[in-house]
C-alpha positions in Angstrom: 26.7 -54.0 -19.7 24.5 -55.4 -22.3 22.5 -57.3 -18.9 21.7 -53.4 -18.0 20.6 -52.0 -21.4 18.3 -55.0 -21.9 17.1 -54.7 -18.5 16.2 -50.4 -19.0 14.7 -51.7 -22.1 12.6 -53.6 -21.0 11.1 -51.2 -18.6 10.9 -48.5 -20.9 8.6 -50.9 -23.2 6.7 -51.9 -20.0 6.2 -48.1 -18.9 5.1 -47.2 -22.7 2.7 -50.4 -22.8 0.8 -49.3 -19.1 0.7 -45.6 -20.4 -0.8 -46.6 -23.3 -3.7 -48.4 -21.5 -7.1 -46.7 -21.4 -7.8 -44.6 -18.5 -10.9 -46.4 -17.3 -14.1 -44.0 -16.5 -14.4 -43.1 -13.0 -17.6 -41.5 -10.6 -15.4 -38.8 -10.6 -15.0 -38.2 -14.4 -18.7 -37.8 -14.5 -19.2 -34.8 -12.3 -20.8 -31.6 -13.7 -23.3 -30.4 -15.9 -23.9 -32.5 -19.4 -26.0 -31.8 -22.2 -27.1 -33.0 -25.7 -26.8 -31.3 -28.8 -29.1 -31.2 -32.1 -26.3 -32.3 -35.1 -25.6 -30.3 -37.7 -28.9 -30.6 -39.3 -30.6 -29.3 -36.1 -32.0 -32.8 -35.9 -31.2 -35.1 -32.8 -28.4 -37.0 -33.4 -28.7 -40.5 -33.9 -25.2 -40.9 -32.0 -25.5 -39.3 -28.7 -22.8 -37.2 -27.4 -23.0 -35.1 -24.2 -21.2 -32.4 -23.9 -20.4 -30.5 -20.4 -22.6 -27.3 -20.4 -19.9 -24.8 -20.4 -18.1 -26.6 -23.5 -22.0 -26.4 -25.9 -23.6 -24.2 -27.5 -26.0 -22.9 -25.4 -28.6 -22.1 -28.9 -28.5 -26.1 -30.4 -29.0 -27.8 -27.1 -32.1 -29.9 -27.1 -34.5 -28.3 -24.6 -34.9 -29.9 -20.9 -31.5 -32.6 -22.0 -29.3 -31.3 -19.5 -28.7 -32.5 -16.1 -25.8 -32.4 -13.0 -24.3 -35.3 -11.9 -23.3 -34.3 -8.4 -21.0 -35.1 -5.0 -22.7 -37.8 -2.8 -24.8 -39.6 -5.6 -26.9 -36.3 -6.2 -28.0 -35.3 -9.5 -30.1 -32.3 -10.7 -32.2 -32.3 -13.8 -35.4 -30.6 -15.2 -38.6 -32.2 -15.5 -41.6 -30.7 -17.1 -43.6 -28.4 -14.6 -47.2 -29.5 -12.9 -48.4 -26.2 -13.3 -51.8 -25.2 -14.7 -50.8 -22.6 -17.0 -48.1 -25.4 -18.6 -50.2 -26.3 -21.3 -47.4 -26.5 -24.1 -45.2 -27.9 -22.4 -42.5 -25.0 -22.2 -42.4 -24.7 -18.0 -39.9 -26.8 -15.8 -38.6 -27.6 -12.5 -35.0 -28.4 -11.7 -34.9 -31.5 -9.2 -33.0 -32.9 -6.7 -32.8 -36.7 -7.5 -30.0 -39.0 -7.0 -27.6 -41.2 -9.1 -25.4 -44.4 -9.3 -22.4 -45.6 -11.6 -21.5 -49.1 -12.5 -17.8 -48.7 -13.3 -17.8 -52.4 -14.2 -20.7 -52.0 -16.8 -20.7 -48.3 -17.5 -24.4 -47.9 -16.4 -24.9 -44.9 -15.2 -28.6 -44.5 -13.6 -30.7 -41.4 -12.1 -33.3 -41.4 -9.6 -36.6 -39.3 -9.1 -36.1 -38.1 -5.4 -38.3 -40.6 -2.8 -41.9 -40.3 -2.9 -41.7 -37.9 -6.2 -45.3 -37.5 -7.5 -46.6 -40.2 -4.6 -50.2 -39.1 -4.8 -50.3 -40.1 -8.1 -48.5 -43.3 -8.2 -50.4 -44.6 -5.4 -53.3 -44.1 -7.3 -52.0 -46.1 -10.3 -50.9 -49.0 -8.1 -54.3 -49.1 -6.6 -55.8 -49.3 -10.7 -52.7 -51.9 -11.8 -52.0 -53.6 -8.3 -49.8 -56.3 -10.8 -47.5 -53.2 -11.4 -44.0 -53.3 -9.4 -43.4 -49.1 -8.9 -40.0 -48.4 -7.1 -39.5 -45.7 -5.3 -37.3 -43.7 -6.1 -38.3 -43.8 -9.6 -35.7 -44.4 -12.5 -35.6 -41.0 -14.6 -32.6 -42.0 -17.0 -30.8 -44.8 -17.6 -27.6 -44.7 -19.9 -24.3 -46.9 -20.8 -21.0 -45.1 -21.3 -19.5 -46.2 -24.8 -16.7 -43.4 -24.6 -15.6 -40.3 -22.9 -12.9 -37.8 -24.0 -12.1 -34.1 -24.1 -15.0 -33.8 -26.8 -17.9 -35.6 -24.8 -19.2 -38.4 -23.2 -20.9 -40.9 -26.3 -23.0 -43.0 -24.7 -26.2 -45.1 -25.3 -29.7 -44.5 -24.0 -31.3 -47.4 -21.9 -34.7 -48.6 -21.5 -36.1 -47.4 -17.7 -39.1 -49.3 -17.3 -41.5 -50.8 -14.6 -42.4 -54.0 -14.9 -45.2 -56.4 -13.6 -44.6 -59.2 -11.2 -45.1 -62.1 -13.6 -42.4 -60.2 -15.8 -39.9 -60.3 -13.1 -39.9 -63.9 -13.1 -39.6 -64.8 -16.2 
């Protein structure tokens, strides 16, 4: 008898020590539309937190921050518009891009579609042939520090190009 309550107790503490392990973040955690907010101050926050689109408020979201992360590694997001008349910056275009997610690391990474803007960045490798340009392009590059029913916190990344020599050392 006591062999049998010592046994269930024991697998009632094991079942309430693996629920109580964090859920870790999946691809599919991510999907949908996420946006950041201005704080409380109507400043941008020094902590960011995403929200999803349909949970913000639509009036203190910081223009052009939200994007889709989407099915098959495809992401939509705005980028300012090409257009003549765009002198104050105010016109966009929603893009097709693409996406990855490190679960290990939390990384998660978004793409310029291939050949976005080629005219142009052929013409800058041609002036800085010591410039390594990928294609596609890195748009945004964040870590995930948390995600809940409130938001996803996470912390903003550096996307850069770099030289050859760079890449070496």
């Amino acid at each position: 008898m006591k062999r049998t309550v010592f046994i269930s107790l024991v697998f009632i503490a094991f079942g309430l020590f693996v629920n109580g392990q964090e859920k870790p973040i999946t691809e599919f955690d991510l999907y949908g539309c996420w946006v950041l907010e201005y704080d409380e101050n109507g400043k941008i926050p020094k902590q960011k937190l995403l929200r999803r689109c349909e949970d913000a408020n639509q009036k203190n979201t910081i223009f052009r921050s939200d994007f889709s992360l989407l099915a098959f590694n495809k992401s939509e997001f705005k980028v300012m518009s090409n257009h003549p008349m765009n002198c104050n910056g105010r016109m966009t275009n929603e893009i097709e891009g693409s996406w990855t997610f490190n679960e290990v690391s939390g990384i998660v990474e978004q793409f310029y579609p291939i050949n976005y803007q080629a005219e142009f960045w052929e013409k800058v490798k041609e002036e800085y042939p010591e410039v390594e340009i990928p294609n596609p392009r890195p748009f945004r590059r964040f870590r995930i520090v948390s995600l809940d029913e409130s938001g996803m916190e996470i912390e903003k990344l550096r996307t850069t190009m770099v030289t050859v020599a760079q890449a070496y050392n």
